[in-house]
C-alpha positions in Angstrom: 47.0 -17.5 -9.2 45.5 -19.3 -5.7 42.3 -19.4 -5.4 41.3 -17.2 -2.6 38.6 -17.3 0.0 37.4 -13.4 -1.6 37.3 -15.5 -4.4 34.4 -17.5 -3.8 32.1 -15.1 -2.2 28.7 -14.3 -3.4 29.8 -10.7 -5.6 25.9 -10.4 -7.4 24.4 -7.0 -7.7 21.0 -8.2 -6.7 20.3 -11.7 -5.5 17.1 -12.2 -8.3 16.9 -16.2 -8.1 19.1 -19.1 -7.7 19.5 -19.9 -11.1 22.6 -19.2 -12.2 24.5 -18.7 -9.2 27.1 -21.0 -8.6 27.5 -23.8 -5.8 30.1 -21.1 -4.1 28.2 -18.3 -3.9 25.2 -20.6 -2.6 27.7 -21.9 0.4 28.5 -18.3 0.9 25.1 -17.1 1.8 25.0 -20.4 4.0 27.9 -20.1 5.8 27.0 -16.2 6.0 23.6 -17.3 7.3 24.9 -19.6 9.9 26.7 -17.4 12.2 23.6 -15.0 12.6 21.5 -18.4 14.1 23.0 -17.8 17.5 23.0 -14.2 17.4 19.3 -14.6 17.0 18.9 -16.5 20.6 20.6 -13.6 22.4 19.0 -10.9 24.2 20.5 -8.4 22.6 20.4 -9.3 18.5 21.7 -6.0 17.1 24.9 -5.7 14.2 25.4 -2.0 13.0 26.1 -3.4 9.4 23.6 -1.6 8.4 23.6 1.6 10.5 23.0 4.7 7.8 21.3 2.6 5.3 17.6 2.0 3.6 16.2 -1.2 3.2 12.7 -1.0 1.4 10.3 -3.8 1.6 8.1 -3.3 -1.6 5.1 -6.2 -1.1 2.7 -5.8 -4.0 1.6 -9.4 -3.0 0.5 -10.2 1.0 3.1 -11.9 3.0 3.4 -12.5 7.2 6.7 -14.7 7.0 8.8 -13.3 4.7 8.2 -9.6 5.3 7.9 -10.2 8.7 11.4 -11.7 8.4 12.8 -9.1 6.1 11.5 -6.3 8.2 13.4 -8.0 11.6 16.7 -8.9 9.4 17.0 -5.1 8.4 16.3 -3.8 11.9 18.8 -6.4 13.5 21.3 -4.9 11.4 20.6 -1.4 11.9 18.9 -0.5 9.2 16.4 2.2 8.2 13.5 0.0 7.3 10.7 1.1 5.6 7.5 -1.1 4.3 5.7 0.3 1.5 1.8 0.0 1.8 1.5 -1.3 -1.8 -2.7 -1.6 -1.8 -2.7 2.2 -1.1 -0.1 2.5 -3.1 0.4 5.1 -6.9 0.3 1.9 -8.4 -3.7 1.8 -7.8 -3.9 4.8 -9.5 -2.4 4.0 -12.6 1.3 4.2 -11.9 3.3 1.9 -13.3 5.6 -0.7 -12.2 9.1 1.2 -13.9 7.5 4.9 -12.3 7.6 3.5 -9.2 10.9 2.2 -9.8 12.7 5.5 -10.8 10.6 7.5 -8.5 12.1 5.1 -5.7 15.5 5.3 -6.7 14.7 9.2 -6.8 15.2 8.5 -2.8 18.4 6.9 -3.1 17.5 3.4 -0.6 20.2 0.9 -0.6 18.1 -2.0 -0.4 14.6 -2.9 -1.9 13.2 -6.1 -1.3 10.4 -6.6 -3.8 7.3 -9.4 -3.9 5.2 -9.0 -6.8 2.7 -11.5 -8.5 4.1 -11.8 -12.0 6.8 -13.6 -12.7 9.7 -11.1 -14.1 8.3 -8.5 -12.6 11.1 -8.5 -10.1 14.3 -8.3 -12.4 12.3 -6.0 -14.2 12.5 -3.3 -11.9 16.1 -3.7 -10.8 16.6 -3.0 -13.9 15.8 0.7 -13.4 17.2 1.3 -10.2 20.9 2.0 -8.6 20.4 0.1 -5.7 20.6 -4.0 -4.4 17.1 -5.6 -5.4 16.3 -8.6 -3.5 13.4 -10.9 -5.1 11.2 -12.2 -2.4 8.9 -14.0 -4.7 7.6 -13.3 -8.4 5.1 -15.4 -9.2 5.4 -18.6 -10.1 8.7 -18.0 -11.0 11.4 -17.7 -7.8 12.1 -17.5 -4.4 15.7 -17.4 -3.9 15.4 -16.8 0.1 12.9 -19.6 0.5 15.0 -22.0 -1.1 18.1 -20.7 1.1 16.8 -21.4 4.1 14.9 -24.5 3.3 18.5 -25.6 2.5 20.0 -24.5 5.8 17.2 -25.9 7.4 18.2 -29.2 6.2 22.2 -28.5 5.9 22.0 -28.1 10.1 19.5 -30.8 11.0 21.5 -33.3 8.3 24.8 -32.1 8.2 25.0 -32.2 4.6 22.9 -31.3 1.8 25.2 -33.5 -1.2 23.6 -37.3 -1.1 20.4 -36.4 0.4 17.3 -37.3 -1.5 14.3 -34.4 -1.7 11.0 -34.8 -2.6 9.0 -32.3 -3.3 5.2 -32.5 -3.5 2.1 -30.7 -4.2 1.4 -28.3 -6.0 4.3 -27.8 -8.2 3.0 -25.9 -11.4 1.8 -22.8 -9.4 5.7 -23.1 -6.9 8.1 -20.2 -7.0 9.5 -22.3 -4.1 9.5 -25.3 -5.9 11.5 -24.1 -8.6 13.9 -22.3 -6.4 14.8 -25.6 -4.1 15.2 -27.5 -7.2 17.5 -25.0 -8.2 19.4 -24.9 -5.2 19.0 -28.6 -3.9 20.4 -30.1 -7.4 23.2 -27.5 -7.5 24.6 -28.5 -4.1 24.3 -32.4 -5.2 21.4 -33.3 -3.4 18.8 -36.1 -5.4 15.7 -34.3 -6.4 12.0 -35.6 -6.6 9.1 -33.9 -7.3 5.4 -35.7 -6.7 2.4 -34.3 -7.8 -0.9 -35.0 -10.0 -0.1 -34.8 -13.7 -2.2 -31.7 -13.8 0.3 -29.9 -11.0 3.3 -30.2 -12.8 4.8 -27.7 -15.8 5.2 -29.0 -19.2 7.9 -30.3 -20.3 9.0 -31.3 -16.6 11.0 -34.1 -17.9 13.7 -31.5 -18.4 14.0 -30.2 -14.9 16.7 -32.7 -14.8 14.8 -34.5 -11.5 13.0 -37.4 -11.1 8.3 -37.2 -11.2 6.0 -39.7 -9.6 2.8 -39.5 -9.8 2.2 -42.1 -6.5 3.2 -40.1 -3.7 3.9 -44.1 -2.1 6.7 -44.2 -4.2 8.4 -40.6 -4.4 9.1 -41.0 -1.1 10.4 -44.2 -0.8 13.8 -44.1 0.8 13.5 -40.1 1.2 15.8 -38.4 3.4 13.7 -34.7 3.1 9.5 -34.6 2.7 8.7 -30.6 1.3 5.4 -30.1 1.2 4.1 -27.1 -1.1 0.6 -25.2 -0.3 -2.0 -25.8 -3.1 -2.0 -22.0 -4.4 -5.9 -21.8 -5.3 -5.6 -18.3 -6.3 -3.3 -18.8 -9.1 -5.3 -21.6 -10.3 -7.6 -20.6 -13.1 -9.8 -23.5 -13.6 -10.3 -27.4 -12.0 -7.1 -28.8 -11.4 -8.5 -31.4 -8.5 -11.2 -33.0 -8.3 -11.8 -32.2 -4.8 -9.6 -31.0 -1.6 -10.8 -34.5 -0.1 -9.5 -36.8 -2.8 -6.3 -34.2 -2.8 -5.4 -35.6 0.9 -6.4 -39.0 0.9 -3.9 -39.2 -2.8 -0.9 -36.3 -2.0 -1.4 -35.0 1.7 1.7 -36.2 4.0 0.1 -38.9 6.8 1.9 -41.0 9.0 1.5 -43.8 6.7 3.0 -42.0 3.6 5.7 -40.7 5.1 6.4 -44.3 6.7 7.7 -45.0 3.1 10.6 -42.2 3.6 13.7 -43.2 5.7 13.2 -43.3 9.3 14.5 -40.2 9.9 13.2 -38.1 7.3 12.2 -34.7 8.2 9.0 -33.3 7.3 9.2 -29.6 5.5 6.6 -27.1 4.7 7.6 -23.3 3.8 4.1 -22.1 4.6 1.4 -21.2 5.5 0.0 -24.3 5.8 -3.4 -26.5 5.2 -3.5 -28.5 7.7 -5.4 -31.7 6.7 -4.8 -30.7 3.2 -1.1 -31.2 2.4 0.0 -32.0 6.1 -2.0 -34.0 8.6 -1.6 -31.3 11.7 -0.1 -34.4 13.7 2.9 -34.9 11.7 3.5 -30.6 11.4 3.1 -30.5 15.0 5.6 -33.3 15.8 9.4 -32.1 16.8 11.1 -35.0 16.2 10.0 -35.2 13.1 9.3 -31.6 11.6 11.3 -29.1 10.6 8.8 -26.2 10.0 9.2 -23.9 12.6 13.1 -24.4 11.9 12.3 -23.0 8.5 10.5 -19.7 10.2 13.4 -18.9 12.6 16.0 -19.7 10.6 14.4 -17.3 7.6 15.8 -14.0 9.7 19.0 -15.6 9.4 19.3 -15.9 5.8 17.9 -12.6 5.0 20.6 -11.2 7.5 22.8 -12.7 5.4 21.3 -11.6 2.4 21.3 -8.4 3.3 25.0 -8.2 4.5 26.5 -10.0 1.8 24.4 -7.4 -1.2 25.8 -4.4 1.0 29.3 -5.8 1.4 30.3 -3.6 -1.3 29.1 -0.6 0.3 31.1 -1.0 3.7 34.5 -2.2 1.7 34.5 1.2 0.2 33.2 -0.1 -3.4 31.2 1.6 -6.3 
């Protein structure tokens, strides 16, 4: 039989990582993504896709962007969104993380969006619940909705995401993001870098299937795409650097690093940022040249998408 265009839609449960999911069900959520951009510059930005449903955001870790960005994608498409004040939470009195779960589901949502600081924590709990589970970062493990807009980011300031060449640098060890863009960016043919200090990369990176440097000069020679990662101190247990000032002058982006990159590389950072730690403020600030505040706006977009594409089922007349 044909293939069909049904065929190669994103048809996942829960949308836990990118790992796994298949170039197809990646351009899906793009393409799905891309049409609410515009919608988003409009005065009046409000799909009922949504109407008569419960979206959940359950942050057991602090966020601005991405609940922020959650909370507006549910309430642009008529959800009922609720956020769950997690420090306050049963879980400070000794709940635990599958009680909350089935206690939850007790209230029949349609959606929970979940951030939690260990990694499986995520796909833990939609293991015990009825409804879609969206992972909004577990650990050091994922962030599948970071990673999808980082990519349309790129994908509508390139054209393209096959043939470009990434590199990725920082603080890759401690990265959900990092993971989840290598992920992504390698599925969708793009050339993957990372550059970091041995002591900021996993073990065993050789297998990521990417190429390391260890002299940011070099990673990103020729670059098309500079990501810069935040140096995650509170996951760090330990001295990893020897001091934030040797950290910039040896991996923060500066004009004359990224001079190495192709003239046109953009400059990426998913936030928030340490300015004149990973990114000299000049370079963030500059438009031609910085695709950071792309990132932010175009995060409601994916999560719209997100969002539609996990409750598809529900407005087709599925189980």
């Amino acid at each position: 039989m044909p293939v069909t265009a049904a065929d190669l839609r994103f048809t996942g449960r829960h949308l836990l990582g990118i790992e796994g999911l298949q170039p197809w069900a990646i351009q899906d959520l793009l393409d799905t993504a891309d049409g609410y951009v515009e919608l988003n510059r409009q005065p009046d930005k409000k799909r009922p896709l949504m109407k008569g449903l419960t979206h959940i955001n359950l942050f057991f870790e602090p966020s601005t962007r991405t609940q922020t960005s959650f909370e507006l994608a549910g309430k642009r498409l008529s959800a009922d969104v609720v956020n769950m004040a997690m420090r306050s939470s049963a879980m400070k009195k000794g709940e635990t993380l599958i009680d909350t779960a089935v206690t939850l589901n007790a209230m029949h949502p349609d959606v929970l969006v979940v951030r939690h600081e260990q990694s499986g924590a995520v796909a833990l709990l939609a293991r015990h619940v009825n409804c879609a589970v969206i992972n909004a970062g577990d650990g050091a493990h994922e962030h599948p909705t970071q990673a999808l807009l980082d990519a349309l980011t790129i994908r509508r300031r390139k054209g393209r995401l096959a043939g470009l060449t990434v590199a990725i640098c920082g603080d890759i060890l401690h990265s959900r993001v990092a993971r989840s863009n290598l992920l992504l960016l390698s599925a969708m043919g793009a050339r993957v870098r990372l550059v970091a200090p041995p002591t900021l990369l996993p073990t065993a990176v050789e297998s990521y299937g990417c190429e390391v440097f260890f002299d940011m000069a070099r990673g990103l020679e020729g670059c098309d795409i500079v990501m810069m990662l935040r140096l995650q101190h509170e996951r760090m247990e330990g001295s990893y650097l020897p001091s934030v000032r040797e950290y910039f002058a040896l991996y923060g982006l500066t004009g004359d690093k990224l001079a190495r990159a192709a003239p046109d590389a953009l400059v990426m950072h998913p936030g928030p940022m340490n300015r004149g730690v990973e990114i000299d403020g000049t370079l963030a600030d500059d438009i031609e040249r910085s695709a950071i505040l792309d990132q932010v706006e175009l995060g409601v977009a994916v999560r719209m998408a997100v969002l539609e594409v996990l409750t598809r089922h529900l407005r087709e007349g599925g189980a």
